[in-house]
C-alpha positions as CSV (number, residue, x, y, z in Angstrom):
1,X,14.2,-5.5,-14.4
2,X,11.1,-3.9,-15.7
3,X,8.4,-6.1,-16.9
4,X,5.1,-5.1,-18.7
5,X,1.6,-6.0,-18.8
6,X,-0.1,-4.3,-22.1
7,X,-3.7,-4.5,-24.0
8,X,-4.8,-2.0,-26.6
9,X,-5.8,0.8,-24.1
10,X,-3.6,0.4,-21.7
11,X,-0.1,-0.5,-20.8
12,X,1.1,-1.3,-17.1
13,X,5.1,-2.1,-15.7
14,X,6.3,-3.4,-12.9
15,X,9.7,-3.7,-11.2
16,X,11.2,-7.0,-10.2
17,X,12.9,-5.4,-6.9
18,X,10.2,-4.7,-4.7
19,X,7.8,-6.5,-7.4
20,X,7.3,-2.5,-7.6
21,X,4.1,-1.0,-9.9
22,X,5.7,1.5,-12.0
23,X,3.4,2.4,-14.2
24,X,-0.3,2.4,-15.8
25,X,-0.2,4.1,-19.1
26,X,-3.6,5.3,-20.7
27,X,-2.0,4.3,-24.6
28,X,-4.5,6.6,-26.4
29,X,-3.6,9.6,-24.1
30,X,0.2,8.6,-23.2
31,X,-1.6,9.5,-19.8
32,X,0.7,8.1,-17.0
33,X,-1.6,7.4,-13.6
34,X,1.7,6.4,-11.3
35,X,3.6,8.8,-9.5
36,X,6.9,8.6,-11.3
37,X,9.3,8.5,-8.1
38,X,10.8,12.2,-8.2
39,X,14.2,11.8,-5.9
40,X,13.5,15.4,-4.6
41,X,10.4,14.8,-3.4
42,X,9.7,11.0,-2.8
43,X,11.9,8.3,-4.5
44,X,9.3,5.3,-4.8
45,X,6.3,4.6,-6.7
46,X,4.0,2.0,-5.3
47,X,6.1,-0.1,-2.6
48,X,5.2,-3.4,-1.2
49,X,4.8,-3.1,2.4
50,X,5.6,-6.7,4.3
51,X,6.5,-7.9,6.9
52,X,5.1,-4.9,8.6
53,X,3.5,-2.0,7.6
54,X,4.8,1.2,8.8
55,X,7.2,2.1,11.8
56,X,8.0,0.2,14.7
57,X,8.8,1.6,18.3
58,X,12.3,2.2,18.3
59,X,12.8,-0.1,14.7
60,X,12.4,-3.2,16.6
61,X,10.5,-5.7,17.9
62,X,10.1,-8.9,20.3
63,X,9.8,-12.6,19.6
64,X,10.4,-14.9,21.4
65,X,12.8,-13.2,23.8
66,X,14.8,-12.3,20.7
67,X,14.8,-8.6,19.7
68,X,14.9,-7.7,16.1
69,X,15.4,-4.3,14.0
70,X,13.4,-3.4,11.1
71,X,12.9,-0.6,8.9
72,X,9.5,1.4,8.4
73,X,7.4,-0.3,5.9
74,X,9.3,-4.1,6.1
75,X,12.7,-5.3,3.6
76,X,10.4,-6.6,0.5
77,X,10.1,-3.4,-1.2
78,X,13.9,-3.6,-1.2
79,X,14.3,-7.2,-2.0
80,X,14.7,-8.5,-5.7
81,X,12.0,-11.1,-6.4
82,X,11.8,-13.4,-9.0
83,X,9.4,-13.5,-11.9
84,X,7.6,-17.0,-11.8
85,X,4.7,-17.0,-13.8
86,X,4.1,-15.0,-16.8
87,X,1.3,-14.6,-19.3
88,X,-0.2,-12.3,-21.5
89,X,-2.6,-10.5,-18.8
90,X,-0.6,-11.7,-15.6
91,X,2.5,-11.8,-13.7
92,X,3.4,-13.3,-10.8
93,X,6.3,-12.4,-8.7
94,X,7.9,-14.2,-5.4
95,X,10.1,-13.6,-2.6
96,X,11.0,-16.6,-0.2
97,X,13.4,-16.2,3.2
98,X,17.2,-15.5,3.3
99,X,19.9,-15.2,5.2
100,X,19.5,-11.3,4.9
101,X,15.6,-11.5,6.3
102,X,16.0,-13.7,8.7
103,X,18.2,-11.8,10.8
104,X,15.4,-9.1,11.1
105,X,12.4,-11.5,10.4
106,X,13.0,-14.9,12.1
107,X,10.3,-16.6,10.0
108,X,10.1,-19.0,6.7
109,X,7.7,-17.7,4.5
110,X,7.0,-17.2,0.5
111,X,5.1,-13.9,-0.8
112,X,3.7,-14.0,-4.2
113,X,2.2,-10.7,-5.8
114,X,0.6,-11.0,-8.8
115,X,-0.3,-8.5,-11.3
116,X,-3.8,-9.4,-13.6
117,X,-4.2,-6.5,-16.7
118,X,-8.2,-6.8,-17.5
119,X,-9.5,-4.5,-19.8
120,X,-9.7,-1.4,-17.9
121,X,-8.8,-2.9,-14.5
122,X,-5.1,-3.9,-12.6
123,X,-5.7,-6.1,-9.9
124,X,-2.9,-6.8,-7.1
125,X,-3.1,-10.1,-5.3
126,X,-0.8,-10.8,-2.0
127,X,-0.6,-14.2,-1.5
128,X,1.8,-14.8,2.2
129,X,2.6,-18.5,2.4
130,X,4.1,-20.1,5.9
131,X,7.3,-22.2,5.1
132,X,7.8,-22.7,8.9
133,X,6.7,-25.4,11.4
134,X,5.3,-22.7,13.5
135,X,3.1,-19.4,13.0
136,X,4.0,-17.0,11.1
137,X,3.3,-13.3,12.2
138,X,3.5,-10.7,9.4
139,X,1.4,-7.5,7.9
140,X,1.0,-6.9,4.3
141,X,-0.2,-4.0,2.2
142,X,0.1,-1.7,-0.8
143,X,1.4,1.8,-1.4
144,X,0.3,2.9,-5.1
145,X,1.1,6.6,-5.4
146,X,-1.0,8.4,-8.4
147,X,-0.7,11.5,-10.0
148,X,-2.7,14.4,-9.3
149,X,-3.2,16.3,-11.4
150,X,-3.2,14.1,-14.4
151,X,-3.4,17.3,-16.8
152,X,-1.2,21.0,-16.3
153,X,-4.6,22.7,-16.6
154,X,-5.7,21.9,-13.1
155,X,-4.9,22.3,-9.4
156,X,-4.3,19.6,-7.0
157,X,-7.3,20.9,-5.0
158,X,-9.2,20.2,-8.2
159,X,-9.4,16.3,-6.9
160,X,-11.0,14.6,-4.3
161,X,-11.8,11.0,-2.8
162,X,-15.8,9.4,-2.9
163,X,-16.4,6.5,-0.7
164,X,-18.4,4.0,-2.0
165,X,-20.4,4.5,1.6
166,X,-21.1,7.6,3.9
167,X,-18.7,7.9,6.3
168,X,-17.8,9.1,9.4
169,X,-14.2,9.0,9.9
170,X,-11.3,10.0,12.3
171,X,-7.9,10.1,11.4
172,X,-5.1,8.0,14.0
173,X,-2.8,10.8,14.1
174,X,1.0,9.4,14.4
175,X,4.1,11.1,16.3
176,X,7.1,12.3,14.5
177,X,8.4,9.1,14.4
178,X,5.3,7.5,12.5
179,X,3.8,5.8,15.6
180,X,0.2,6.4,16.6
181,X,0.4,8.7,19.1
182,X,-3.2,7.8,20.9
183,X,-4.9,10.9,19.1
184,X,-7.5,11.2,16.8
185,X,-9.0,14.0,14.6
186,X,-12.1,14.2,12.6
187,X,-12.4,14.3,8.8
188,X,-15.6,13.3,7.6
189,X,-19.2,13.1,9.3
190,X,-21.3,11.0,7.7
191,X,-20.3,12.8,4.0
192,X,-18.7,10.3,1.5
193,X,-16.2,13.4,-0.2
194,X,-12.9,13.8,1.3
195,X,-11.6,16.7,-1.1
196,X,-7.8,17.0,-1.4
197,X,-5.6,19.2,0.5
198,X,-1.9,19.1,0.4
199,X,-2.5,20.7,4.2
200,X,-3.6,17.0,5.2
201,X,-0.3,15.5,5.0
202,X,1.4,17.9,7.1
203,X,0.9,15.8,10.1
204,X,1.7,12.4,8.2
205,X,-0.8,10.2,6.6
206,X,-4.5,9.7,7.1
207,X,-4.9,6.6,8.8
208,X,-8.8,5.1,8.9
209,X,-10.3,2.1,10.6
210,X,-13.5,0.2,10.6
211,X,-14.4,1.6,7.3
212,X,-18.1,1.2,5.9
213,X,-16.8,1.2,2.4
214,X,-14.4,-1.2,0.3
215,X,-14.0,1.2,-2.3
216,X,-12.9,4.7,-2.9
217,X,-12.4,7.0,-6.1
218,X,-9.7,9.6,-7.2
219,X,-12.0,11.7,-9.1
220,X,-11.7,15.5,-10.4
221,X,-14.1,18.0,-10.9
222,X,-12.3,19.2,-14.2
223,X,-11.9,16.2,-16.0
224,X,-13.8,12.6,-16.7
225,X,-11.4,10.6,-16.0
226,X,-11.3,8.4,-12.4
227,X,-9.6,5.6,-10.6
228,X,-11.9,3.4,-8.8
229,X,-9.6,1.5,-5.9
230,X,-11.2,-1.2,-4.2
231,X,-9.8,-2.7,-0.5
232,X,-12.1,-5.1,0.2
233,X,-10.4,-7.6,2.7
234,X,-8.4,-4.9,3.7
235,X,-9.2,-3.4,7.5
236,X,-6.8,-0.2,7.2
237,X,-6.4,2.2,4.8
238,X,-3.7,5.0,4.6
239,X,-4.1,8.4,2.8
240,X,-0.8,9.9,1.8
241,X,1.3,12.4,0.3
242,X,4.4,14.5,0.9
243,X,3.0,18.3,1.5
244,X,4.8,19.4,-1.5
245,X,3.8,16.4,-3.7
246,X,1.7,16.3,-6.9
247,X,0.3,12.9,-6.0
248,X,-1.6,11.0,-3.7
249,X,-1.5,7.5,-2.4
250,X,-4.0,4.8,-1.5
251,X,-2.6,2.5,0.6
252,X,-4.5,-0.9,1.8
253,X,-3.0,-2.5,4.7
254,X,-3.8,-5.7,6.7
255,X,-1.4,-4.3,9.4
256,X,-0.8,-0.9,10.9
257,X,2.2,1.2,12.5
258,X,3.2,0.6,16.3
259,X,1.4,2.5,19.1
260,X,3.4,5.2,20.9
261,X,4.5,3.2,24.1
262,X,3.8,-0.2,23.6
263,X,5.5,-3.7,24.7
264,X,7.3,-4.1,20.9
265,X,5.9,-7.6,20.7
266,X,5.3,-8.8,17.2
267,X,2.3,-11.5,18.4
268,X,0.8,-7.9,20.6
269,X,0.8,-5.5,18.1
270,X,-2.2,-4.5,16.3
271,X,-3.0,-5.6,13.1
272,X,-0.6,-8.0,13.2
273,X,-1.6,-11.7,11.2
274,X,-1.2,-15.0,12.6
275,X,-0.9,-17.9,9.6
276,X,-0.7,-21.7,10.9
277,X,2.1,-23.3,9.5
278,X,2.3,-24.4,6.0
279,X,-1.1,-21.9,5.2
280,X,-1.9,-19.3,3.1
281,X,-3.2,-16.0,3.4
282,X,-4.7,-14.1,0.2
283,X,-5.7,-10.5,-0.3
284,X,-6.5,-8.7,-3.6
285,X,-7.3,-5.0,-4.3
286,X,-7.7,-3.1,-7.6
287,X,-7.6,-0.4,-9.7
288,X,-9.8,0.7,-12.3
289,X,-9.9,3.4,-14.6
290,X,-13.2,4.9,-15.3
């Protein structure tokens, strides 16, 4: 079920399966920001990536002398979740354990995400409860896409990112089969503009760690308008797109896809988080129109 968020500039929908951002409307324009899931080229709008985020080795995992098989990205973006707190400028949305995840995902947990509508400004707030006597061991993160270009006057080459900090950044460069392969390739030296480049995503996302920045803008040099996204709290941060695709995606992860070769232990692999039972773990990042 669709469910909508709306002031008078802007209007904002999410999905109940996969508590899924649909869309963020700019009213005056009926200028849609969110990629809107073209089948051809990719079917999905803004997942929600937990309990992992991207691909394991072989789809599986270790715990406890168990194996387990997952799909890239984690079940909740394919999970119904149910709407449990709703106001004008928020809603909530929650997912709890089943019999369905925990064959792959041996754990008791809740996720909340929450949507907040301020003026100009979505917020999306992961909130990973432990239902368990023992840790729980999960990732979390977001994959908004947007379009690009938002008008049919431009080019996609007509956008690029700004940190909010100079950077110098490599990409983890991943294998076929989305695992980091132990590579690395350079894309920025101490310069804060990444500019767009469908050739990019030939060889998978851009992955980036131990940023200096929190924030990063989709920004055009043919038009005013921006999106400001900030990941603070968030250690990884994935650049996306299909080749072909007119859209990109900012993804902030706490988590990060398997390495090429390693044991398949959930409690070993990087990124992974570690919540004593019965805590919390909370993580918010945003998106602003400028």
């Amino acid at each position: 079920m669709l469910y909508f968020l709306e002031n008078d500039n802007y209007k904002v929908g999410i999905e109940s399966r996969g508590a899924e951002l649909q869309h963020f409307i700019k009213k005056d324009e009926e200028l849609e920001l969110i990629w809107q899931a073209d089948p051809q080229v990719w079917a999905s709008h803004a997942p929600t990536l937990f309990p992992i985020v991207g691909e394991l080795p072989n789809g599986s995992y270790t715990y406890e002398d168990e194996t387990y098989h997952m799909k890239r990205h984690g079940f909740a973006r394919h999970k119904e979740f149910k709407l449990v707190d709703e106001h004008h400028d928020k809603l909530v949305f929650e997912l709890t354990h089943d019999d369905e995840t925990l064959e792959q995902y041996p754990f008791k947990f809740t996720l909340l995400v929450a949507y907040k509508l301020e003026w100009n400004k979505l917020s999306v707030t992961y909130l990973v409860r432990s239902d368990d006597d023992h840790a729980l061991y999960f990732s979390v993160g977001g994959h908004p896409g947007f379009n690009v270009p938002l008008y049919p006057n431009e080019k996609y080459t007509d956008y690029y990112l700004a940190f909010d900090e100079e950077e110098t950044l490599s990409r983890y460069l991943l294998s076929p089969d989305g695992l980091q392969n132990g590579d690395t390739e350079r894309v920025l030296q101490q310069e804060r503009v990444l500019p767009l480049n469908h050739s990019y995503f030939e060889k998978d996302a851009l992955v980036f760690k131990n940023l200096n920045s929190c924030k990063v803008t989709l920004a055009s040099h043919t038009n005013p308008r921006a999106i400001e996204f900030d990941f603070d709290g968030f250690p990884y941060l994935g650049i996306w797109a299909k080749p072909e695709g007119n859209f990109v995606c900012i993804e902030p992860w706490c988590g990060i896809a398997g390495r090429v070769g390693e044991t398949g232990e959930l409690r070993e692999k990087e990124g992974i988080q570690e919540l004593a039972p019965k805590q919390s773990f909370e993580r918010t990042f945003s998106i602003c129109i400028l």
